[in-house]
N, C-alpha and C positions, 0 to 999 in steps of 0.2 A: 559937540563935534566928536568928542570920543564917545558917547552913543550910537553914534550914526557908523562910524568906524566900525563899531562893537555888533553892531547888527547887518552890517553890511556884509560881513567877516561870518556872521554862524547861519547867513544866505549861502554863502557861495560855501561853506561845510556840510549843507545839508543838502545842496546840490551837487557835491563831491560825492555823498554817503547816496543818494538815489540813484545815481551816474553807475557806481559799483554794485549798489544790487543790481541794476537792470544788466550790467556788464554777465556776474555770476547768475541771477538767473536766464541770460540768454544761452550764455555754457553749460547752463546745465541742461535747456531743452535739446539745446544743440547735441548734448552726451550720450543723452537719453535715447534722442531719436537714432544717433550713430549708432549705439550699441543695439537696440531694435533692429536697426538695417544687418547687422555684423550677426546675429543670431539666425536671422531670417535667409540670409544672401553672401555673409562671409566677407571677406576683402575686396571680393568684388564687386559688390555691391555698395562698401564704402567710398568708392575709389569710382566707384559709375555716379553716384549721390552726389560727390566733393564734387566731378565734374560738372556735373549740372546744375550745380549752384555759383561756380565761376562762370558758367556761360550766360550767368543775367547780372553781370557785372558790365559796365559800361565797355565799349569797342572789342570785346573778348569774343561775340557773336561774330562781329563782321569777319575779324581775324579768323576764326575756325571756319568759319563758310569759304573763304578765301583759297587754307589751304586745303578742305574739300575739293574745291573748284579743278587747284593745282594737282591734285592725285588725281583728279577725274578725267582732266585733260592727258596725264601721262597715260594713263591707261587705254585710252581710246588712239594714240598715237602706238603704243604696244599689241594692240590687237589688229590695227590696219598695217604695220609692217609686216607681222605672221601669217598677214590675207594675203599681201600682194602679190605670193606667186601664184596661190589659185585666182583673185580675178584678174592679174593683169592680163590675160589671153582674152580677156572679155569687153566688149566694148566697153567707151566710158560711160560711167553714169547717167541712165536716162530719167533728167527730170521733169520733161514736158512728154503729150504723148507725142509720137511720130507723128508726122502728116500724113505718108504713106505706110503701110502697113511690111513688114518683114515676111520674105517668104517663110515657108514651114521649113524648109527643109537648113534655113541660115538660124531659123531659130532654135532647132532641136540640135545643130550641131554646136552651139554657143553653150547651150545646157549642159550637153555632153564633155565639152573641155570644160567648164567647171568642173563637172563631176569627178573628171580624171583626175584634172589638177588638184582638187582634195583630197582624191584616195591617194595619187602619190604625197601627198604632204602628210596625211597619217601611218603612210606605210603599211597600207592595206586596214581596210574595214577590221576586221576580227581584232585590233591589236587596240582597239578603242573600247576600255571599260568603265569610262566614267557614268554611264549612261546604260537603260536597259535598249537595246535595238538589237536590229539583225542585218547582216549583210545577204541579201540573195546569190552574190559572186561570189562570195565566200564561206558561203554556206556549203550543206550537203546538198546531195541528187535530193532527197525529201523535201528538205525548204526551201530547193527552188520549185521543187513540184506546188509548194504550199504557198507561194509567193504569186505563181501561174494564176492558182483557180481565186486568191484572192480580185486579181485587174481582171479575171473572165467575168466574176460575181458584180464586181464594179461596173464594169461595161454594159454587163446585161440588165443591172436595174438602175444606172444612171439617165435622166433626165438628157432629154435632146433639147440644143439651144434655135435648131431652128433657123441655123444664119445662111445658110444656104439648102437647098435641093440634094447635094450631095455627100451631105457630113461630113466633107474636107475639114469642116474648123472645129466640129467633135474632135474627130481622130486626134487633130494636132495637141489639142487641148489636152484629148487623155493621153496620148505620148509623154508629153510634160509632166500630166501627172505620175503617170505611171513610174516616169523615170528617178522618181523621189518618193518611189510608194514605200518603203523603208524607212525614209527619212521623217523628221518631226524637231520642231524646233524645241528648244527647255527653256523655260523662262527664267531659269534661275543660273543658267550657263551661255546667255548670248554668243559667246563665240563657239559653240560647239558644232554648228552646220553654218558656215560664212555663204555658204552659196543661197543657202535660202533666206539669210536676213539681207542680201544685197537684193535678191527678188524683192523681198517685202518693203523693202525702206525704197526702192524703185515703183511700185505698185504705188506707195504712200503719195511719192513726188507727183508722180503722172498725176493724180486723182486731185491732190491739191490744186497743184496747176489748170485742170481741167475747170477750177470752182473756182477761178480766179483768189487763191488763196497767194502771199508774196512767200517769201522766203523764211517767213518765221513760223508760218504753219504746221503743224506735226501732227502725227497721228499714228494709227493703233490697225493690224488686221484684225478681224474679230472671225465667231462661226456665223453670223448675219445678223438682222435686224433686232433680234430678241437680247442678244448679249454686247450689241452697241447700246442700246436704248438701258439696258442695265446699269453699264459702263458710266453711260452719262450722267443719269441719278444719281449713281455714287461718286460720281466727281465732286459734281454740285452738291454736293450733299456735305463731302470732306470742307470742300473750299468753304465752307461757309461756319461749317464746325471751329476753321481755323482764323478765321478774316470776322464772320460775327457769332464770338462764343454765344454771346446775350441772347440768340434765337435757339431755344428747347423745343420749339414743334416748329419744324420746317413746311413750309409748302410750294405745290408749283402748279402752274396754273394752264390748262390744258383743252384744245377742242373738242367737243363730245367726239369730233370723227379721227383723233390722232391714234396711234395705234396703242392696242391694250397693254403692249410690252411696258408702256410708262407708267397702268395700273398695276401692274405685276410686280415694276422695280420698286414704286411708291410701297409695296407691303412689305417686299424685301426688307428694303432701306429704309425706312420709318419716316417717310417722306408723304404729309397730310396733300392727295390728292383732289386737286377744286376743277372740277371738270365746267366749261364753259358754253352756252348757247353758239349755235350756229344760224346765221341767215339764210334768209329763203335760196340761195343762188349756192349753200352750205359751205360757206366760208366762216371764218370764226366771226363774229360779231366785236370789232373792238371796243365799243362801249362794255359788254358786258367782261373784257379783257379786266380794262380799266377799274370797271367796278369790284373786280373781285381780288385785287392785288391790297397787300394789306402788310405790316412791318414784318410779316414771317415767311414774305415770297423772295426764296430763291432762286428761280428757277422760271422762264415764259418758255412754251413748246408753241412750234408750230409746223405745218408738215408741207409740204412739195413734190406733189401733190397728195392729199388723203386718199387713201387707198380706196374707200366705197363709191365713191364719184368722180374722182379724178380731177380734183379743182385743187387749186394753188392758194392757201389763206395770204391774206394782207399783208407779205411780212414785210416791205421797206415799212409801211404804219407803226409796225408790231417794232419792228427794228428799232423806229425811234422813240417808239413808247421804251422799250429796254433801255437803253443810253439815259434819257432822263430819272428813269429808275433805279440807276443803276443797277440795273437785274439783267441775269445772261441771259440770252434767244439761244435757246438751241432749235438745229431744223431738221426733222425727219425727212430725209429726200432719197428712203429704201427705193422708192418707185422711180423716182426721178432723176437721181445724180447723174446716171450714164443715158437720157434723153433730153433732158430740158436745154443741157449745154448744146448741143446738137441742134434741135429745134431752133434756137435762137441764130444758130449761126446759120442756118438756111432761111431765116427771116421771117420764120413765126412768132406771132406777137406774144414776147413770153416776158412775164414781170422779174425783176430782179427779186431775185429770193438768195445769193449765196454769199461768199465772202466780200462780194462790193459792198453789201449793207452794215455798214460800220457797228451796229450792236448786233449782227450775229456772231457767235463766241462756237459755236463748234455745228457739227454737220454729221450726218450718219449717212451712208452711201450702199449700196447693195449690189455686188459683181456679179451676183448670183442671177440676177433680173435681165437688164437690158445694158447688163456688160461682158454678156454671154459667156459667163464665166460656170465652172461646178458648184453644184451645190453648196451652201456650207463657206463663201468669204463674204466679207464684207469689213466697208473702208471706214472708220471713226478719226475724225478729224476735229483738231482744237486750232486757235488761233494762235498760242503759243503755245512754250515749252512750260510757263508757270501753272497754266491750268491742268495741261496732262498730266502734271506731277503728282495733280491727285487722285489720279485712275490708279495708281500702282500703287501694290500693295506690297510691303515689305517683315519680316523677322526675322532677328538678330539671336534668337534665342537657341538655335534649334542645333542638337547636335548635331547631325547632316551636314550642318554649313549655313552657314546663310544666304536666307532663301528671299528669294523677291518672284514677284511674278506683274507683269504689264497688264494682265488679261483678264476673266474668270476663269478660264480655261487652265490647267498645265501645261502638260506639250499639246501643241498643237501639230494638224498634219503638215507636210512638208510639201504633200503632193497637192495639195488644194493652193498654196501658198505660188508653187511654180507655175502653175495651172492659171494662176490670175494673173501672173506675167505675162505670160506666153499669149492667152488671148489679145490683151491690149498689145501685144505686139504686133500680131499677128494682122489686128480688124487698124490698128493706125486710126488718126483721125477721118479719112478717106475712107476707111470701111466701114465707121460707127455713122459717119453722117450718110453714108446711103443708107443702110440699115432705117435709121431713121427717119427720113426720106419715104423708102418703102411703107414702114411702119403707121408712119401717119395716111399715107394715103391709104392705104386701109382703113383706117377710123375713119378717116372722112367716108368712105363708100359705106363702112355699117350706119353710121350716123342718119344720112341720107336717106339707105335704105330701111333702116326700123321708122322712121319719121314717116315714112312710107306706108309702113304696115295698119290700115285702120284701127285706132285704138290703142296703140303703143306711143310712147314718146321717151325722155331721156330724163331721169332724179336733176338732174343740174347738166348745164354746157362744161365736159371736159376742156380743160390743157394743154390734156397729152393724148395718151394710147389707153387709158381703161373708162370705162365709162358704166354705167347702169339703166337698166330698162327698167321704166315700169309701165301698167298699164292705167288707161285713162278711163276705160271705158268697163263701167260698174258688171258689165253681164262677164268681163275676161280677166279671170283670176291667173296672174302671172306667175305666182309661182306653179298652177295647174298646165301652164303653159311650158316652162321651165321642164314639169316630168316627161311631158308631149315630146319636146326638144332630145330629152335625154333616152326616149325609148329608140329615137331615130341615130342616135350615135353620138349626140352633143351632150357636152357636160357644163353648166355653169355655178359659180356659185348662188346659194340662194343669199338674200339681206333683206333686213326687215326696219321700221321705220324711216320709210317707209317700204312696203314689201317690193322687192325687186330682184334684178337679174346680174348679176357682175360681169365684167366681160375684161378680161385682159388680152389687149393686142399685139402679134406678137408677128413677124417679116413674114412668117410661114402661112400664118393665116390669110396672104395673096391669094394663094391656090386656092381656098373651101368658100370666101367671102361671098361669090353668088349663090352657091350650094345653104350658103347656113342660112341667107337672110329667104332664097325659097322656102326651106322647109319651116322659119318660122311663121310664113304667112299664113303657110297650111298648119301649122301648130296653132295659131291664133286663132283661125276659121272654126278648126272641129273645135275647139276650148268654148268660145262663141256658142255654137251651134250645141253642146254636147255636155258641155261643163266637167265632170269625170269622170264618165263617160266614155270621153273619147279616150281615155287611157287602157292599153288591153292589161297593163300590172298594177297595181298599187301603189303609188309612187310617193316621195318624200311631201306634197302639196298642205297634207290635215297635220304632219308633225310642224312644220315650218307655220303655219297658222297658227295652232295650238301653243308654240312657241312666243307669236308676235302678239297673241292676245292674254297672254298669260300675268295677271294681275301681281301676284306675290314670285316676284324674280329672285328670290332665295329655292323654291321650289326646283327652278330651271336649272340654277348653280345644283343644287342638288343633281337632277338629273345627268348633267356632263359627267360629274365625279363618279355615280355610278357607270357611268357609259366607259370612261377609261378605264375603270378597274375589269369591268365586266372584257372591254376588247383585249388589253392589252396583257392575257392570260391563255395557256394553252388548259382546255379542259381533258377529263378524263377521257371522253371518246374521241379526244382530238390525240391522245397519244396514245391509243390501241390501235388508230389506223396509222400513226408512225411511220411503219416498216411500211406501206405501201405507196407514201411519197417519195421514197429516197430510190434513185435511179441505181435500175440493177445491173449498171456496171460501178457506180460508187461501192455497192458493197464487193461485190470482185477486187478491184484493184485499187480502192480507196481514191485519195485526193487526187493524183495522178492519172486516174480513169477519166473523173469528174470532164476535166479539159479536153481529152480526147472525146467525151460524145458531144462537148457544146461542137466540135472540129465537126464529127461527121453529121451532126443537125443543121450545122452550118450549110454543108455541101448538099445535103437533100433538099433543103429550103431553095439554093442556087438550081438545083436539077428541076425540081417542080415550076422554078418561077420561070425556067428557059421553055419549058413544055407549055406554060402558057403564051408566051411570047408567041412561038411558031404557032 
């Protein structure tokens, strides 16, 4: 009995005496590593350390997420009080799009009392230094002369959308822009322009709502489809970094015909791209989906519709193939966002591809298309507020302040941002669905009439509005056909696998529709009859070949690279003749001048065009 005592007693002593080393040497790693951090980083980095080693203590996370939450909401409650006198002059909040559309003249004046009401709430432009920008009102006679020939320069090489004969809906469009052509939002100061993020968080809602997204949906402007499709990537890319550390080589899984921006993001973001067969009708193939998904797939793409053919992939299939997977769909619908809703709603048989399909997790949209918007937006949308959180990027480090940013971008323009309102204001659902309307019944008429054309027929039955030509008939090389088309004033793009014609449709193209599909007949006939022949210049036909039969496609990558570096350079004799592109009233009177001779080129173009009329 006193044995058992005796040894039971120098157990629990020698389990005292290990208890105390592991005590001291845990203080001592602990010390160690402290004084490491205090050498390297000083008290503040002790004190950052101690912190985040209390926050993986049991309920000490929820609590600090909590009073997160609590600051976050005050703050968003103190920035919408300092709004309210610039928007309350403005209507409320538009979260659907209109049915009918806003005239121009209610819409620019809406703009305009914002505008005011900001400048009175800053006490005039100039007196705001937080930020680099420029007032044109408040500027000198120079910078507004320099503010002029910038929206002349805009004007004269911006892109027409096409939505009427009259370019009533340009004009408006660049009025809006114009009238924020100063302005730029900061990503690291949200409340610095209110007028442009109530535009944008407005653009965001409409767009949602238009893709049947409910009230939890959120999203992002971007500069278009290259820096959504970026965005994406690195969403999915983080989320997964956070949710499945255990995955070191990500991958996502992709239609050969979905857009390259996803091959471009995958090199960015170290995101192993599995690109996937397409069937005969070129839609993705979901077996081969299925077959190539594997424990490192992040990520299913699919597009609405792919740009080369203009087909819509399987995505309710795909949809639910993601949900069992638990893998996010995201759906490139640059082409599509601002038609297909349209389409459906006049009763074209259009597949459900958007937020009704319960595993799509986010959407990429393009204003810039067939939302007849400028150059340069487009709409990124997630399902909720947890997935966008990891599009944004943030650092706390930085003397400046700390900086965050939503986008890739910095500032972004202000005027591109008003400009995407204002359209969808303006077209309403009433003016997107005729547009659309129009639109198709133009595709139907090219359709028809290429089907028409001996020897020609269509890569795949489109969807929508773009479609591709090729030929059937072995003696008519199409893309020889394509330079024929383009000596007479038509421009297409060339694609290859196989070789063909692209054609994007667009309300305007009503007026040329019988004009282009004649002179393709006759482009066909002499091609037929003549082969190269019938071309009187040397046209793109043997590069475009050269290209689709080119065995070692590193060669080709070669050839682009040199191609950008070689275009995008001014050479030596391209700057000795200099001085005799610059118009010889710019050097007289400088910027100032500039604007006066676009005025009187204006007015001789009017003179000439009245001389033909009579």
């Amino acid at each position: 009995m006193a044995r058992g005592s005796s040894g039971s007693g120098r157990s629990l002593e020698l389990a005292l005496r290990g208890a105390l080393f592991l005590e001291h040497a845990v203080f001592f790693v602990v010390a160690c590593r402290t004084l490491n951090i205090f050498r390297q980083k000083g008290f503040v980095g002790v004190y950052s350390a101690t912190f985040k080693a209390l926050r993986n203590l049991p309920g000490v996370e929820i609590l600090i997420q909590s009073l997160v939450r609590r600051e976050v909401e005050g703050a968003v409650r103190r920035l919408a009080k300092s709004e309210s006198q610039i928007t309350r002059e403005a209507h409320r909040p538009m979260l659907r799009l209109p049915l009918e559309g806003i005239s121009g003249e209610e819409i620019l004046q809406q703009l305009e009392a914002l505008k005011a009401a900001e400048r009175r709430s800053s006490k005039t432009g100039h007196k705001s230094l937080g930020y680099v920008h420029y007032d044109p009102e408040a500027g000198t006679q120079r910078l507004n002369a320099h503010c002029q020939v910038l929206l002349k320069a805009f004007r004269a090489l911006e892109e027409r959308s096409g939505v009427d004969v009259t370019g009533d809906h340009d004009r408006l469009v660049e009025m809006a822009f114009a009238a924020f052509l100063s302005e730029s939002t900061n990503p690291s100061n949200p409340a610095l322009v209110p007028v442009i993020r109530k535009c944008e968080n407005e653009v965001i809602a409409m767009t949602a709502s238009l893709l049947h997204g409910d009230e939890e949906v959120v999203g992002s402007l971007t500069s278009g489809t290259a820096e959504s499709i970026l965005l994406t990537v690195k969403t999915y890319r983080d989320l997964a970094r956070a949710a499945l550390p255990h995955i070191t080589d990500p991958e996502m899984i992709l239609p050969l015909t979905a857009h390259p921006a996803f091959i471009k993001a995958g090199h960015l973001f170290g995101v192993r791209v599995i690109t996937v067969a397409v069937g005969p009708d070129k839609r993705v193939s979901l077996e081969a989906v299925e077959a190539a998904v594997t424990s490192n797939t992040i990520l299913l793409v699919a597009s609405a519709p792919q740009a080369p053919h203009g087909v819509i992939d399987p995505i309710p299939c795909l949809a639910d193939m993601a949900r069992e997977l638990n893998v996010p769909l995201h759906i490139d619908a640059h082409l599509g966002g601002f038609m297909l809703p349209f389409l459906e709603k006049l009763g074209y048989d259009v597949p459900r591809w958007d937020f009704r399909c319960a595993g799509v997790m986010s959407i990429n949209v393009d204003m810039h298309r067939y939302g007849y918007c400028i150059k340069g937006t487009s709409v990124l949308l997630y399902r909720n507020t947890d997935l966008r959180a990891h599009q944004f990027f943030t650092y706390t480090e930085w003397p400046g302040g700390v900086f965050g940013s939503p986008s890739l971008t910095g500032s972004r323009p202000g005027g591109n941002i008003a400009a995407a309102w204002a359209s969808m204001m303006l077209l309403g659902e009433s003016g997107y669905l005729a547009l659309a309307k129009t639109t198709m019944d133009v595709t139907e008429r090219l359709k028809e009439g290429i089907r028409g054309v001996g020897g020609l027929g269509l890569v795949a039955e489109p969807d929508m509005t773009c479609l591709a030509i090729v030929s059937r008939d072995p003696k008519v090389c199409i893309l020889l056909v394509g330079d024929a088309m383009e000596e007479k004033g038509w421009w297409m793009e060339r694609q290859q696998a196989p070789a063909s014609l692209h054609l994007s449709v667009m309300p305007h193209h009503n007026e040329v529709c019988d004009s282009f599909l004649l002179d393709l007949k006759t482009s066909v006939e002499n091609v037929r009859r003549q082969g190269a022949a019938a071309l009187t210049t040397k046209g793109k036909a043997d590069i475009y070949g050269l290209v689709e039969s080119m065995p070692d496609r590193s060669l080709l990558a070669n050839f682009v690279v040199q191609l950008y570096n070689s275009t995008y350079r001014l050479s030596r004799e391209d700057g000795e003749n200099i001085v005799s592109m610059v118009s010889p009233s710019f050097e007289r009177g400088g910027l100032e001048a500039l604007g006066e001779e676009d005025d009187e080129e204006d007015d001789e173009e009017d003179v000439e065009e009245e001389g033909r009329e009579r």
